[in-house]
Each structure stands twice: as structure tokens, then as C-alpha cells.
C-alpha atoms as an extended CHARMM CRD file, in Angstrom:
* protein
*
       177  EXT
         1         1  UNK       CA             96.7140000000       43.8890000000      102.4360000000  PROA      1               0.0000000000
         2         2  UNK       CA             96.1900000000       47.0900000000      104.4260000000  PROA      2               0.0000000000
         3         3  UNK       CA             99.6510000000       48.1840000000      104.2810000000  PROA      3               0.0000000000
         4         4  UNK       CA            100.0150000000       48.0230000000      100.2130000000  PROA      4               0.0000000000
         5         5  UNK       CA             96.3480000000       50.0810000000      100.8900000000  PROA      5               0.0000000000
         6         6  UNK       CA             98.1100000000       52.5460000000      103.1050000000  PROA      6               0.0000000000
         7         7  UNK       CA            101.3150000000       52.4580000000      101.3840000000  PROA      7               0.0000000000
         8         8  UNK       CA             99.1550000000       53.2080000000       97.9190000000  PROA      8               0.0000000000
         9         9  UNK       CA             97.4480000000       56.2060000000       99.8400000000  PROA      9               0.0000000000
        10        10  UNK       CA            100.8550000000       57.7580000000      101.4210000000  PROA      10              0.0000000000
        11        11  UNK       CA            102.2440000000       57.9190000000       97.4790000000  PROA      11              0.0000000000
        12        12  UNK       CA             99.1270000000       59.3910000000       95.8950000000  PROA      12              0.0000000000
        13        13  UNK       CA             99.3890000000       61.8170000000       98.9830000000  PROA      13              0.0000000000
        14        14  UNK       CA            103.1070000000       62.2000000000       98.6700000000  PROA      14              0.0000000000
        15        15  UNK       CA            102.3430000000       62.8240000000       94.5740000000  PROA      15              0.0000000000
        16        16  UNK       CA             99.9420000000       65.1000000000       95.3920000000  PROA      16              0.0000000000
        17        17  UNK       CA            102.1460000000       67.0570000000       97.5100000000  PROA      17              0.0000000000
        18        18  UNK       CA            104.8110000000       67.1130000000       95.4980000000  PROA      18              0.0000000000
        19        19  UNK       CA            102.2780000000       68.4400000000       92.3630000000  PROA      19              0.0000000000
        20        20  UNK       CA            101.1890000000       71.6360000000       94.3720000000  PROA      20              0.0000000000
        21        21  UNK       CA            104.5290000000       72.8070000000       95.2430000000  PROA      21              0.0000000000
        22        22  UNK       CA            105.0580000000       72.7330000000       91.8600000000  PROA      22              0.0000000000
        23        23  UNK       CA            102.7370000000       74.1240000000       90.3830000000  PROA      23              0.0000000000
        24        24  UNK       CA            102.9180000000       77.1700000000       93.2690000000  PROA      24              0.0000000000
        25        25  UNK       CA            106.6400000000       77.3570000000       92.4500000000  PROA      25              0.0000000000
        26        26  UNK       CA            105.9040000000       77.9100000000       88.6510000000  PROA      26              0.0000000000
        27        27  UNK       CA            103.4560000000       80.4280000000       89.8730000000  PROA      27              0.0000000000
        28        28  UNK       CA            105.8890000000       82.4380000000       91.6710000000  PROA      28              0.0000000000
        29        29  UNK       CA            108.0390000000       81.8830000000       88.9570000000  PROA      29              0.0000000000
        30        30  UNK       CA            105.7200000000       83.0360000000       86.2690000000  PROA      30              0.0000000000
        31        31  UNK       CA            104.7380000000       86.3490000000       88.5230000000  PROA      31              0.0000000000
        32        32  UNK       CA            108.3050000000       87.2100000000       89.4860000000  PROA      32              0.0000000000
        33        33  UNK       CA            109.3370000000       87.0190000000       85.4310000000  PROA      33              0.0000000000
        34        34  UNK       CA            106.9900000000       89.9940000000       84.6980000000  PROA      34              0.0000000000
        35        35  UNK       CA            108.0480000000       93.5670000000       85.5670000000  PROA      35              0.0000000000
        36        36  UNK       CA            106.5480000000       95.1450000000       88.5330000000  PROA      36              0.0000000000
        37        37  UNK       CA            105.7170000000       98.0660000000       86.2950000000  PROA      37              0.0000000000
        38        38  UNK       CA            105.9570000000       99.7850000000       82.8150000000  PROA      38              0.0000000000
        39        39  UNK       CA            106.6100000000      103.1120000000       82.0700000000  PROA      39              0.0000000000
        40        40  UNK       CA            105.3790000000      104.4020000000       78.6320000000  PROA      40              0.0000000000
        41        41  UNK       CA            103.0180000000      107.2410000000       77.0060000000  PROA      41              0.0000000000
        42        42  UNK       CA             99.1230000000      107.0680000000       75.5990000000  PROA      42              0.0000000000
        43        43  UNK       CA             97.0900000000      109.6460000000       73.2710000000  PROA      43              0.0000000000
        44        44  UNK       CA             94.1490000000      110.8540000000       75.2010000000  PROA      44              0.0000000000
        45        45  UNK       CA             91.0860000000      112.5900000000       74.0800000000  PROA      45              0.0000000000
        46        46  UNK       CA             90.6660000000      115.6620000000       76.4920000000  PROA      46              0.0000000000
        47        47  UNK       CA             88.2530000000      118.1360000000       76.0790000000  PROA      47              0.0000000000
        48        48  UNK       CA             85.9620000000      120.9300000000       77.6340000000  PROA      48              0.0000000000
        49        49  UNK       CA             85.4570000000      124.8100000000       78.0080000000  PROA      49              0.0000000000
        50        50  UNK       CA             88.0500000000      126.9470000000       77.6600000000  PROA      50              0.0000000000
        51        51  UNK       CA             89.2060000000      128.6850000000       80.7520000000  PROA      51              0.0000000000
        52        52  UNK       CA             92.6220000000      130.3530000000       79.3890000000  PROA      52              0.0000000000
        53        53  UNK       CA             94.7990000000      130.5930000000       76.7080000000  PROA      53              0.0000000000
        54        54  UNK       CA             98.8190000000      131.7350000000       77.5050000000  PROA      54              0.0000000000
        55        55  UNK       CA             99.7560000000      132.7330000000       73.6500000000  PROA      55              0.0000000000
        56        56  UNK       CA            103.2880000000      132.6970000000       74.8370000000  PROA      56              0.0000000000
        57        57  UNK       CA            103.6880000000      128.9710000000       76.0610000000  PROA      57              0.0000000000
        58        58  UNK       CA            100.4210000000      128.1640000000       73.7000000000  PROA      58              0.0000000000
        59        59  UNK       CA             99.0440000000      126.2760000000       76.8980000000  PROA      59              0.0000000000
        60        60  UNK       CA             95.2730000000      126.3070000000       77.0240000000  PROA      60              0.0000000000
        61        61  UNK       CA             93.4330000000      125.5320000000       80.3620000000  PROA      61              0.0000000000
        62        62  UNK       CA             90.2380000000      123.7460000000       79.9070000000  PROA      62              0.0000000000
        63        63  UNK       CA             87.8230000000      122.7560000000       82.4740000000  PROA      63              0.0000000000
        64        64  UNK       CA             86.3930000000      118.8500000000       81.6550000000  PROA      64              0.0000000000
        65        65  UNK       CA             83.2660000000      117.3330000000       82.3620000000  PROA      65              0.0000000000
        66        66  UNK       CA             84.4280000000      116.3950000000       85.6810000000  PROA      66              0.0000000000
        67        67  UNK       CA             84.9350000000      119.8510000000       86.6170000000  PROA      67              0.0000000000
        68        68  UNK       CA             88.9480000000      119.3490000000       86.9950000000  PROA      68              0.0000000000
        69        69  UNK       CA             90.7630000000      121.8110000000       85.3670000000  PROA      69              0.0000000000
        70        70  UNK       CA             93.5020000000      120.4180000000       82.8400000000  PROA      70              0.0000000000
        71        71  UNK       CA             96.3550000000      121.8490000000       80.9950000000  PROA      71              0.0000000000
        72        72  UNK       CA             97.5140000000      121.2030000000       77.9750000000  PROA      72              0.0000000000
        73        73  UNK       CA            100.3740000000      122.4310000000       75.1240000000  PROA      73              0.0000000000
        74        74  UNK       CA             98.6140000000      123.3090000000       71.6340000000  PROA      74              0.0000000000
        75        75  UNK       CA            100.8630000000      123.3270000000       68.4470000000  PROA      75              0.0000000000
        76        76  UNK       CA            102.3890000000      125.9700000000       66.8100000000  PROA      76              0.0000000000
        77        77  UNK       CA            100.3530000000      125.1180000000       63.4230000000  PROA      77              0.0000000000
        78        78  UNK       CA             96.7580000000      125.9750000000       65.4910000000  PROA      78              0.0000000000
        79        79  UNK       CA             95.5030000000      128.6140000000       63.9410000000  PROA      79              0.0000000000
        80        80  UNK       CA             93.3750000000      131.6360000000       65.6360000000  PROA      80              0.0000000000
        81        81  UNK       CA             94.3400000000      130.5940000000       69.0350000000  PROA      81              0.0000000000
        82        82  UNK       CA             94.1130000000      133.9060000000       70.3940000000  PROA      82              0.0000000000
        83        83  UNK       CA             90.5030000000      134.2180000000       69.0330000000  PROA      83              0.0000000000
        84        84  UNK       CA             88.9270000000      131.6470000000       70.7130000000  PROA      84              0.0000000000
        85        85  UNK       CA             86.9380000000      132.6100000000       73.9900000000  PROA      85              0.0000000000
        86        86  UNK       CA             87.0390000000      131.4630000000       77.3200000000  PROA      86              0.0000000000
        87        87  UNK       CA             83.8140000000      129.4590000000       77.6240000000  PROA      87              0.0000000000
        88        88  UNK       CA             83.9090000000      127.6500000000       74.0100000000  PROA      88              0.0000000000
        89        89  UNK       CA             83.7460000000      123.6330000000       74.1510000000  PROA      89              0.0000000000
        90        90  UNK       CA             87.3710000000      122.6830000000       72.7650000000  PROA      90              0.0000000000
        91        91  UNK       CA             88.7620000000      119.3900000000       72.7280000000  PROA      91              0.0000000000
        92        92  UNK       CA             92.0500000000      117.5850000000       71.2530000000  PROA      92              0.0000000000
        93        93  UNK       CA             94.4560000000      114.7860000000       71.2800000000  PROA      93              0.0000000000
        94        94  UNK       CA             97.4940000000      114.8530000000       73.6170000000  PROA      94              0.0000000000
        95        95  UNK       CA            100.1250000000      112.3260000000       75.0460000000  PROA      95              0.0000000000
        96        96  UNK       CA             99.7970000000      111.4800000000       78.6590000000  PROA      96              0.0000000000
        97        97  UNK       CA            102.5330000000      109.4960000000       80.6690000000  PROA      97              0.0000000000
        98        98  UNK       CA            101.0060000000      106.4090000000       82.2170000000  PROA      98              0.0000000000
        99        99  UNK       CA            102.4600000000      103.7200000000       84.4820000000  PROA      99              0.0000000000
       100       100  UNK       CA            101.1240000000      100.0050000000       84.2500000000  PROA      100             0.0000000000
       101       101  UNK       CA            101.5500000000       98.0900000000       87.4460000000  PROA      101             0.0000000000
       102       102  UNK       CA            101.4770000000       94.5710000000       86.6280000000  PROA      102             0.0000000000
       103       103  UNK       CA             98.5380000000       92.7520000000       89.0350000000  PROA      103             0.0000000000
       104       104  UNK       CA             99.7600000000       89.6780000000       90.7690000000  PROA      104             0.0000000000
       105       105  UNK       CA             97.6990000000       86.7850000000       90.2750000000  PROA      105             0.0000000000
       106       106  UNK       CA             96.3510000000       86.7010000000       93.3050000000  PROA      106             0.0000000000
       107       107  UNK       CA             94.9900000000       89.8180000000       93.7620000000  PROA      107             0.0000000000
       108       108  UNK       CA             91.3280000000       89.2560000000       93.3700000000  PROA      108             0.0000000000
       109       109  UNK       CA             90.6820000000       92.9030000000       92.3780000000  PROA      109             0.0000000000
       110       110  UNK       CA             92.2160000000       96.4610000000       92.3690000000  PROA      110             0.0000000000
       111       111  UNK       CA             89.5040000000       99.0910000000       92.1180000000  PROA      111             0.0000000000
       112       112  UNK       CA             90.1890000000      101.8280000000       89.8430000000  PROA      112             0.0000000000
       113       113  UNK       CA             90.6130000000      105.3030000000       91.3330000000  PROA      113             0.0000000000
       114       114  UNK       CA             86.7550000000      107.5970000000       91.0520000000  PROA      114             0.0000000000
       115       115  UNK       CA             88.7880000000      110.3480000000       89.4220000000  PROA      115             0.0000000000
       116       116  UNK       CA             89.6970000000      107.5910000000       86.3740000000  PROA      116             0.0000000000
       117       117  UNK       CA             93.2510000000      108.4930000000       86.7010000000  PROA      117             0.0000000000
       118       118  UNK       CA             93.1860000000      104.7570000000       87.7230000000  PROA      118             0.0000000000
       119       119  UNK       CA             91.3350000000      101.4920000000       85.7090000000  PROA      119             0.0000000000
       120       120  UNK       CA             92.0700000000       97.9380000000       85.9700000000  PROA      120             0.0000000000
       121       121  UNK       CA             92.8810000000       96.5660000000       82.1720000000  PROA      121             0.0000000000
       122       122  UNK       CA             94.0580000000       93.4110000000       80.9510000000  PROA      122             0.0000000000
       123       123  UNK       CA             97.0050000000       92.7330000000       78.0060000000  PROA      123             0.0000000000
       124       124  UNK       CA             95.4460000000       91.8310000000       74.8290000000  PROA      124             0.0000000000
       125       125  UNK       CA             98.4890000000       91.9970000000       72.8440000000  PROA      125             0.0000000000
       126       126  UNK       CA            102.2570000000       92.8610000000       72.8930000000  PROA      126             0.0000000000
       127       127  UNK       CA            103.9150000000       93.8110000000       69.5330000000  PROA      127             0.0000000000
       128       128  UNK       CA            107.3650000000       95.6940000000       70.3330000000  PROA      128             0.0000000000
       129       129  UNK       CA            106.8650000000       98.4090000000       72.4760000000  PROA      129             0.0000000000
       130       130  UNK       CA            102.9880000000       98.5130000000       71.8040000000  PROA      130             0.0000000000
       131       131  UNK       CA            101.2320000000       96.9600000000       74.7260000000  PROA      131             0.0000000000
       132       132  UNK       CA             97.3940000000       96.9020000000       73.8780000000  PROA      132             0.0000000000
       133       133  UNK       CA             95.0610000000       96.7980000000       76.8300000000  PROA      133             0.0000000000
       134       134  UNK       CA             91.5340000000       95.8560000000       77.4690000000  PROA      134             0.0000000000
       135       135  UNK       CA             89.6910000000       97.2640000000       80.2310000000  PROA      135             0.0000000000
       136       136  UNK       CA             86.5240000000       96.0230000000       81.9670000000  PROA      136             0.0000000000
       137       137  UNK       CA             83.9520000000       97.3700000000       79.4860000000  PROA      137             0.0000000000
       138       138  UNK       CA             85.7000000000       96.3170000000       76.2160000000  PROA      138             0.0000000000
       139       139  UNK       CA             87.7760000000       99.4880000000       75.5310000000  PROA      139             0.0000000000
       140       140  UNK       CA             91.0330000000       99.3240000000       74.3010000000  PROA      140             0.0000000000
       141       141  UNK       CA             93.7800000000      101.2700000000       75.0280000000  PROA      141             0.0000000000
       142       142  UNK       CA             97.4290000000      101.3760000000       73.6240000000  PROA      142             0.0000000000
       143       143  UNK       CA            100.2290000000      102.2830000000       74.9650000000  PROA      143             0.0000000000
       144       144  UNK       CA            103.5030000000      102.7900000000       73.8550000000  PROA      144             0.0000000000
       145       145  UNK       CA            106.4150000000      101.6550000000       76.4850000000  PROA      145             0.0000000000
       146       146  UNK       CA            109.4460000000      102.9850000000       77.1210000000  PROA      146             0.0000000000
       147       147  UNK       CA            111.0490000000      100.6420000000       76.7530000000  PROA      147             0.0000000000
       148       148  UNK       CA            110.4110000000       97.0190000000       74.2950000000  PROA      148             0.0000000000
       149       149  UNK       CA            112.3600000000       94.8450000000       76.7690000000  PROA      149             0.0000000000
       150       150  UNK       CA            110.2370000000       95.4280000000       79.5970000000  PROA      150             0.0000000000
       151       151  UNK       CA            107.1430000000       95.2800000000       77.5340000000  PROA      151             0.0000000000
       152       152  UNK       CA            107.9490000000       91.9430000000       76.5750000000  PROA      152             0.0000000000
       153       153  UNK       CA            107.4630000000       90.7330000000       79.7390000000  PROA      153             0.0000000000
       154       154  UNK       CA            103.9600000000       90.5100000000       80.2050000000  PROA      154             0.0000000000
       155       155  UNK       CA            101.7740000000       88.5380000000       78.5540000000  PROA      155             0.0000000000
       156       156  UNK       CA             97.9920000000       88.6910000000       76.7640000000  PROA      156             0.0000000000
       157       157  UNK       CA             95.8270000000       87.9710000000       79.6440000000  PROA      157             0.0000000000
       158       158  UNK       CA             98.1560000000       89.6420000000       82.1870000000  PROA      158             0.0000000000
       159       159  UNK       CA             96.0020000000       92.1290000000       84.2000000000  PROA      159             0.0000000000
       160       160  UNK       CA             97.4630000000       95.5530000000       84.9120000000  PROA      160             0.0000000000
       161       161  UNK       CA             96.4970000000       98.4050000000       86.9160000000  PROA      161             0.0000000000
       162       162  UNK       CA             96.6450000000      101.1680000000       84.6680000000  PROA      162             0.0000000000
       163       163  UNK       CA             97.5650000000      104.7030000000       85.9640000000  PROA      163             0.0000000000
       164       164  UNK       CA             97.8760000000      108.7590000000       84.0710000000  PROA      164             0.0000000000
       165       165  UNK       CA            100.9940000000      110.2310000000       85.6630000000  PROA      165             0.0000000000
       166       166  UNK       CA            102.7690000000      113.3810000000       85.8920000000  PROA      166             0.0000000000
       167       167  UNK       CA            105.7150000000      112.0900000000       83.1100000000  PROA      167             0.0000000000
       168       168  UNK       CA            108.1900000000      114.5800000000       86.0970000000  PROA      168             0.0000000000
       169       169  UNK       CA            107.2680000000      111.7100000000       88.3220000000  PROA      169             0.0000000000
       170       170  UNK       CA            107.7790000000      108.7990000000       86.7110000000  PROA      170             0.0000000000
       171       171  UNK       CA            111.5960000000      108.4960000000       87.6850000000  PROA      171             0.0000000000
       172       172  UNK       CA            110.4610000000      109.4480000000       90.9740000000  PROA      172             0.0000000000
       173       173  UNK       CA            107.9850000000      106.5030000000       91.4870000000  PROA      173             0.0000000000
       174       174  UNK       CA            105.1900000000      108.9760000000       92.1340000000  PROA      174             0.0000000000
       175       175  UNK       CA            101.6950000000      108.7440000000       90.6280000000  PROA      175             0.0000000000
       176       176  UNK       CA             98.8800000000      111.7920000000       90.3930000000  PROA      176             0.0000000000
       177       177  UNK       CA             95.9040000000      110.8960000000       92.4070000000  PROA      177             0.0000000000
């Protein structure tokens, strides 16, 4: 009777065995079907005080809440550019190049750069090249990929670590810190 015991025990063990390299194969699998990173472009909200207008490029310089300075093109259709002052609070829309590096799953956390060039987000949805993110506090972001192939590689739920690049760099691999 012990050795149907012990022969019952070295199956379940042998099952068991056989179950987890399964399931970390599929894991593997699962992480090595998404793309290391996406390349794409986001509207952010920028604002501040005016430092500088160049009228010839119609480039304003703006100093943010941070106290970084950022530059920005405004469009030909903005009208009294040359009358505004340096020292006015200004603020529009523009499109900034970002880079989402998918997370593998087990990475316990990435922590976002202090400068917020960097935050940690999570997919919410995919439709085409629109890959809508959630990041820790509930806000979403969307971004539009360059490309809808690679964006259909990750899945809602995927978590991504989301980072504002020079666009120059992106064939370059390079990311602004």
C-alpha cells in the first residue's frame, strides 16, 4: 500500500511540476509578444510666464511652475503675439513625443522620474493607434502611436512606463531626463 501512496504523491508532484513550467512558459510567452516600446505623440497642457517671444520662428519661451523653462511653436493664426509681455501667465496645447516602455510583469514597480517627464500608467484601452492610459491617480492619458501594429500589442491592464521625449531622439533610443 505505501508504494501506490508514494507512487500517487510522485504524479501529483510530477503534475505539479509540469503545471508551473507551463504556466512560466506562457508567461514568457505572453511578455515577449508585447513590444519593448512604443513610439507615438500626446497633447499636453503647458503653461506659465512668458520669458520670450522670437516673432520670426513664433517660438515663445515660458517658464512653468516648476521653474523649467520650456519652448514651444505658436501658430501662425495667434493673434497679437508681439504684444504680449514677458511676465504674463500664458498657457496652450502642444504635441509632445512620448515613448511607452512596456513593464515586464515582474517588475514590482518603476518609480516615475521627480521632474514628471516619467509616470508609471497602465493600458485601459487600445482602439487603432489610440492607446489610452491610466496612471496611478486615475488620470487618463492618450496617446497616439506611430504606428497601429505595434500598438496592438499590448493589452488593457498592461503597465507601461510612460516617458516625454525629445521627438530628434526617438530614432536614437534617447529619452530627456
Amino acid at each position: 500500500m505505501k508504494s501506490k501512496s508514494n507512487s500517487t504523491k510522485s504524479r501529483k508532484a510530477l503534475w505539479s511540476f509540469k503545471s508551473a513550467l507551463v504556466a512560466a512558459a506562457s508567461s514568457m510567452v505572453m511578455t515577449g509578444a508585447f513590444a519593448a516600446s512604443i513610439d507615438g505623440t500626446t497633447s499636453v497642457r503647458i503653461g506659465g510666464k512668458l520669458q520670450s517671444v522670437d516673432m520670426n520662428t513664433h517660438q515663445v519661451t515660458v517658464i512653468n511652475a516648476r521653474g523649467a523653462t520650456e519652448v514651444f511653436k505658436v501658430g501662425d493664426n495667434v493673434p497679437n503675439l508681439d504684444k504680449i509681455k514677458p511676465g504674463t501667465n500664458v498657457f496652450g496645447t502642444t504635441e509632445r513625443a512620448v515613448r511607452l516602455t512596456v513593464l515586464d510583469s515582474s517588475t514590482l514597480a518603476a518609480t516615475p522620474s521627480p521632474d514628471g517627464n516619467q509616470t508609471v500608467a497602465s493600458v485601459a484601452r487600445v482602439d487603432g493607434r489610440m492607446v489610452t492610459l491610466k496612471d496611478t491617480q486615475g488620470a487618463e492619458l492618450t496617446v497616439q502611436a506611430n504606428s497601429q501594429k505595434v500598438a496592438a500589442t499590448v493589452i488593457p491592464g498592461t503597465r507601461v512606463l510612460v516617458d516625454v521625449v525629445d521627438a530628434s531622439s526617438l530614432s536614437a533610443g534617447k529619452v530627456l531626463k
